[in-house]
C-alpha positions as CSV (number, residue, x, y, z in Angstrom):
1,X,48.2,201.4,179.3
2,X,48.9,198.9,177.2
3,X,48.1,198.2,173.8
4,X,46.1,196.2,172.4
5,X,47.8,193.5,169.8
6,X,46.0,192.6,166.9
7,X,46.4,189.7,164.2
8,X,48.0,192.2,162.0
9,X,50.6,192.9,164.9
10,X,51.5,189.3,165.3
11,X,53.9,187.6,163.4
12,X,53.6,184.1,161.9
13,X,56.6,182.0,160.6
14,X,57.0,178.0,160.1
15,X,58.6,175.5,158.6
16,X,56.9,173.1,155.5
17,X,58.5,169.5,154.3
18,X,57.7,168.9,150.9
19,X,58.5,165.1,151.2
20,X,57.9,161.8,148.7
21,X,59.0,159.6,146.5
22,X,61.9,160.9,143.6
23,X,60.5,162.5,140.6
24,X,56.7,163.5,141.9
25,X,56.9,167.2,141.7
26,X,58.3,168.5,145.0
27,X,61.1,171.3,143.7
28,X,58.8,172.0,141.1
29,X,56.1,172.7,143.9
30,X,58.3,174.6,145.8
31,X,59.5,176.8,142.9
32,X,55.7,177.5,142.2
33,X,54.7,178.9,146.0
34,X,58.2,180.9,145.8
35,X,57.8,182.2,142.3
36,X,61.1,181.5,141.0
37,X,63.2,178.8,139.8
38,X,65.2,178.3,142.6
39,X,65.1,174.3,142.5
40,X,66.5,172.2,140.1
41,X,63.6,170.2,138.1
42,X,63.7,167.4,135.5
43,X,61.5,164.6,134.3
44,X,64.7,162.3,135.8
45,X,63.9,161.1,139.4
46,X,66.9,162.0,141.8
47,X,67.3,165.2,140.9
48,X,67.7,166.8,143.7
49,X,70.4,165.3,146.0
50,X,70.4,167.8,149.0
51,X,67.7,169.7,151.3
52,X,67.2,173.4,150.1
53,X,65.1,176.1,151.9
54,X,62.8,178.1,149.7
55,X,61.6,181.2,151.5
56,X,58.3,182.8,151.2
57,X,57.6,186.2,153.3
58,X,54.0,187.3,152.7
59,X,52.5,190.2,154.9
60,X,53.0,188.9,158.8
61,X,53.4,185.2,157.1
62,X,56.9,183.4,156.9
63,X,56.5,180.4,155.0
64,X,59.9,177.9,155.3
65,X,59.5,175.5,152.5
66,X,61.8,172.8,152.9
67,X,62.7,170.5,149.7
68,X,63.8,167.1,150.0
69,X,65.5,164.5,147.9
70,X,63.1,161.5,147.0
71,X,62.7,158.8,149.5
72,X,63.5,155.6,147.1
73,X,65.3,152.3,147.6
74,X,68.2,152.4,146.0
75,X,71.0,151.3,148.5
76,X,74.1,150.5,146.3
77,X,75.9,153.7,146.5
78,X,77.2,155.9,149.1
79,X,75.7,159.2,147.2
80,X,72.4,157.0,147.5
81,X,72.6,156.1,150.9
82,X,73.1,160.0,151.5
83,X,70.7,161.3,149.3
84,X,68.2,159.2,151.5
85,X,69.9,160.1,154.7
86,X,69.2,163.7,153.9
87,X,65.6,163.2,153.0
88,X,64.7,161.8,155.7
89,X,66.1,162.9,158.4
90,X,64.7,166.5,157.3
91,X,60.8,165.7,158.3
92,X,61.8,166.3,161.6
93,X,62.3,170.0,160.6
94,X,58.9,170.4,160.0
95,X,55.8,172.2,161.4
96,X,53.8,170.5,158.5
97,X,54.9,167.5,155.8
98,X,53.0,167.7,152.3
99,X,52.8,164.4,151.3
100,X,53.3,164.5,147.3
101,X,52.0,161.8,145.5
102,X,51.8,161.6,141.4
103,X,47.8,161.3,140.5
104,X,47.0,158.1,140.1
105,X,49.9,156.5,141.3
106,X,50.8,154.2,144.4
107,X,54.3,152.4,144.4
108,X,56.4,150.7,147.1
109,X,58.3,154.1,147.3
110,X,55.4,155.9,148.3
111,X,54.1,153.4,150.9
112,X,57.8,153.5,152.1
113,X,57.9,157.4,151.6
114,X,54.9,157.3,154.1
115,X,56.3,155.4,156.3
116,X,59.2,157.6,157.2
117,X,56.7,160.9,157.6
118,X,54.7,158.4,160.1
119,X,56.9,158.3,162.8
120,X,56.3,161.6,163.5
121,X,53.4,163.2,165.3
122,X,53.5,166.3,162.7
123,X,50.4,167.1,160.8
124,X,50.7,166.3,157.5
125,X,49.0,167.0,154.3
126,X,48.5,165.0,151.3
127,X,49.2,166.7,147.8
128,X,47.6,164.6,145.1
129,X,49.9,166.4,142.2
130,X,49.9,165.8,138.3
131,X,45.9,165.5,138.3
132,X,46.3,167.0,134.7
133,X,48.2,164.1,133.4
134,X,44.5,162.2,134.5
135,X,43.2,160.9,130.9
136,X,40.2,160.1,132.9
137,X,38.9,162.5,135.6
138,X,36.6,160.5,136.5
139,X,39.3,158.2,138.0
140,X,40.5,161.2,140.7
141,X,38.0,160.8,142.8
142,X,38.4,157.0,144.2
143,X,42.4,157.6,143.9
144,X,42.1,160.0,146.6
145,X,39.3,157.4,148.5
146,X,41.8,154.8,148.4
147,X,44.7,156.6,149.4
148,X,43.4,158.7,152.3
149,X,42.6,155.3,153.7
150,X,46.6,155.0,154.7
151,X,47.2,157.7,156.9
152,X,45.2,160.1,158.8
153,X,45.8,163.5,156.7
154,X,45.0,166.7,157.8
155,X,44.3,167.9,154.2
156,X,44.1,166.6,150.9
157,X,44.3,168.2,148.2
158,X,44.6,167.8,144.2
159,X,47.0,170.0,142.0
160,X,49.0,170.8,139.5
161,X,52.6,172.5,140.3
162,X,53.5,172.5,136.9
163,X,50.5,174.2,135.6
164,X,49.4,175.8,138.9
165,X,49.9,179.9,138.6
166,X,48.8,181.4,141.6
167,X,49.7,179.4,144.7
168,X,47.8,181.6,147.2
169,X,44.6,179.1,147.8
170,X,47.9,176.6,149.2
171,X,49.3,179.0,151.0
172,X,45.9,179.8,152.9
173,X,45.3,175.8,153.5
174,X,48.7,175.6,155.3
175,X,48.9,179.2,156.9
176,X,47.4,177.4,159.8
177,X,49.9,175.2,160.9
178,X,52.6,178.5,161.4
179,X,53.4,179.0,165.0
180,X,53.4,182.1,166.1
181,X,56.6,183.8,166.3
182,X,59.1,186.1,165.3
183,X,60.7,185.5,161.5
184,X,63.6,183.6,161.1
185,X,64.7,185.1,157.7
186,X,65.1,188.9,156.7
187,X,61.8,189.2,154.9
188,X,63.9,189.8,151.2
189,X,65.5,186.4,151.9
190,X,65.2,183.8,149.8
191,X,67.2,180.9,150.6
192,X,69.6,179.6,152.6
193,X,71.9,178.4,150.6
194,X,74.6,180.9,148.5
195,X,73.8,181.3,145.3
196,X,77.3,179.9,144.4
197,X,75.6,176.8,145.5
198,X,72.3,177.6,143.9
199,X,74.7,178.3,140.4
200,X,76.2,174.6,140.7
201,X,72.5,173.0,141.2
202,X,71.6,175.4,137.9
203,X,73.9,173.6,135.5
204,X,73.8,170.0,136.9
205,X,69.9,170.7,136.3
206,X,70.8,171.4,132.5
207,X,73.3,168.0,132.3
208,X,70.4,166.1,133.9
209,X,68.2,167.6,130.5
210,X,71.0,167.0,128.4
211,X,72.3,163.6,129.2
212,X,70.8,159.7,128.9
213,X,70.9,156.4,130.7
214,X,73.4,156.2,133.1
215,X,75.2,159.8,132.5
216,X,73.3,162.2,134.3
217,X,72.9,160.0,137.7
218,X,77.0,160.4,137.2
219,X,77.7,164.2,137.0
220,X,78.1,166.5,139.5
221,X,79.3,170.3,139.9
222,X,81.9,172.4,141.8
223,X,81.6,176.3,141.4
224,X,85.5,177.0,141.0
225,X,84.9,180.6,141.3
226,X,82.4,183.0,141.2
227,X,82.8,186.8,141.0
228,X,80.2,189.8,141.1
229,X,81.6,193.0,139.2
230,X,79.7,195.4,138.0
231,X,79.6,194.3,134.7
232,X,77.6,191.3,136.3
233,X,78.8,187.4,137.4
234,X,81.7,185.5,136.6
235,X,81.3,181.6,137.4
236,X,83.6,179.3,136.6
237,X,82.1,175.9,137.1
238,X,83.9,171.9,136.9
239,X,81.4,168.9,135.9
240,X,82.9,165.8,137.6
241,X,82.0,162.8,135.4
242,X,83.6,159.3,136.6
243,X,84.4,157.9,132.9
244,X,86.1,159.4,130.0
245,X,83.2,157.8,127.7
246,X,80.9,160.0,129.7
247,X,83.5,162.7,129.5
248,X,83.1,162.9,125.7
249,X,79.6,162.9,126.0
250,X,79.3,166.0,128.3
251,X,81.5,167.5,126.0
252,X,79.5,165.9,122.1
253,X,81.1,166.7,119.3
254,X,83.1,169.9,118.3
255,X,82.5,170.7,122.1
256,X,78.4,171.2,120.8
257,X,77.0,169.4,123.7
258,X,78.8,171.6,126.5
259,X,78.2,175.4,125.1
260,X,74.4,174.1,124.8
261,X,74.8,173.4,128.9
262,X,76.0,176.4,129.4
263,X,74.3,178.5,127.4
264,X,70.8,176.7,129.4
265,X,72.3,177.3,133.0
266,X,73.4,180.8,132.0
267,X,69.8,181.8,131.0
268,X,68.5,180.2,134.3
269,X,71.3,181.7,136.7
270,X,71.0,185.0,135.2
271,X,67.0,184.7,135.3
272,X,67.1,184.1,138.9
273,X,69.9,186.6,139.9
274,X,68.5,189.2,137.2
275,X,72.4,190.2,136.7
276,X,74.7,189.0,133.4
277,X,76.2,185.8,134.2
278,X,79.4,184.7,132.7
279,X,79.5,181.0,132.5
280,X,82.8,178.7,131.9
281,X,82.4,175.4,132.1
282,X,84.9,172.3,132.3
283,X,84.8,168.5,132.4
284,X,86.8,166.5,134.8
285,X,86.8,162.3,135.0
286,X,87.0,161.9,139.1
287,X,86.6,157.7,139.2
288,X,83.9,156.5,141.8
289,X,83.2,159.7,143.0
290,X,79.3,158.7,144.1
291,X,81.5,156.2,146.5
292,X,84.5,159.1,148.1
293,X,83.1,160.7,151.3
294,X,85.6,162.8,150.2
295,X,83.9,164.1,147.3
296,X,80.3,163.8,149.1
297,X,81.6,166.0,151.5
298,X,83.0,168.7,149.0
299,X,79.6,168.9,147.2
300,X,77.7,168.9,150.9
301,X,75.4,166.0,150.4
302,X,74.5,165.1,153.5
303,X,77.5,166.6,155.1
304,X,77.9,165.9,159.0
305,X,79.0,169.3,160.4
């Protein structure tokens, strides 16, 4: 005889873009449905430069969240040209895109953004995000009128990530679009990437805080080494910077500006891992490196394997 399978028995697991223009919430979105800092988030767009699954095991739920780099227009670098590569030629990964747009906002980048997610027949689901930056609430509701006009959305709906503390109702809107099927991920899993990897994003996250202008868009990390012992981690990490002025700045004065970056990624790193971390940090000039494939390669933006 055989037995009878229920819902419970079954087994759901799928994969979920989080795709847009740079700087409109996605990592920080992410983060929120996982429940750790697992992303790196600033108020600078381009912060994130690589795709990054977030993993979510619920009961018979698997959701694969999969952040993206912005979608944007910038052209006149390789590391550009990568970072958009990467973006997106992840949508096709997807069960379900959430579209993130900023609350009031539509620019050439999101049209563009739009564009992209288009081409493919995926369901996708607007996310209206930053309605609390709305001075006028009023104004929300023929934002979303106007914009729902451009595609034909599954969902749409209005949020917060940054304020938003208990991401169930979202995971119930897009549980629907998980195939059935086994789980692709042990069920403790939380990423795909090593958290060597996960340590470098950490402290470029804190330079990205730290620095102005031009300096942040110029920095990028190598994990040297990194050691567990039981007295906790040991991470020794190398900020390539492509000018010695920019050098100096990492560094600010009396060497004030680097223990304050390390002293940030060590709280976060050690947050995340919930171990001691010990952090050294040094500053390298590496000329052009946005431009070396080489270097592109090292850091695994957009690597071809």
């Amino acid at each position: 005889m055989t037995e009878k399978i229920t819902n419970k028995d079954k087994k759901y697991c799928g994969h979920i873009v989080i795709a847009g223009r740079p700087n409109v919430g996605k990592s920080t979105l992410m983060n929120r449905m996982l429940g750790v800092h697992l992303a790196a988030t600033t108020p600078k767009p381009q912060t994130t430069r690589n795709r990054i699954l977030g993993i979510h095991t619920v009961d018979n739920y698997q959701y694969v969240f999969v952040d993206t780099p912005g979608i944007h227009d910038d052209k006149n670098r390789l590391l550009n040209r990568r970072i958009n590569r990467t973006a997106i030629g992840s949508l096709v990964e997807g069960d379900v895109i959430l579209f993130l747009l900023e609350a009031g906002q539509w620019r050439k980048e999101d049209e563009k953004a739009l564009g992209f997610i288009a081409e493919h027949k995926i369901p996708v689901v607007l996310i209206i995000n930053k309605i609390d930056q709305i001075k006028k609430k009023e104004a929300l509701l023929p934002f979303i009128q106007k914009v729902s006009a451009f595609h034909d959305f599954d969902q749409i709906i209005p949020l917060s990530a940054l304020r938003e503390k208990d991401p169930r109702h979202l995971l119930d809107k897009i549980s629907r679009y998980l195939p059935e099927g086994e789980f692709e991920y042990d069920p403790d899993e939380l990423t795909d990437r090593s958290m060597r990897f996960i340590s470098s994003e950490l402290v470029r996250e804190q330079l990205m805080f730290s620095l102005k202008q031009e300096a942040p868009y110029a920095v990028a990390v190598e994990i040297e080494d990194y050691q567990e012992t039981e007295k906790g981690i040991h991470i020794d990490a190398l900020i390539y910077v492509e000018r010695e002025g920019q050098k100096r700045i990492v560094i600010g004065k009396k060497g004030a500006g680097l223990k304050t970056i390390g002293t940030e990624a060590r709280r976060r790193i050690s947050g995340l891992l919930e171990k001691p971390v010990h952090l050294k940090l040094w500053v390298k000039v590496k000329e052009n490196w946005r431009e070396s494939p080489k270097m592109l390669d090292m850091l695994s933006i957009d690597r071809e394997l």
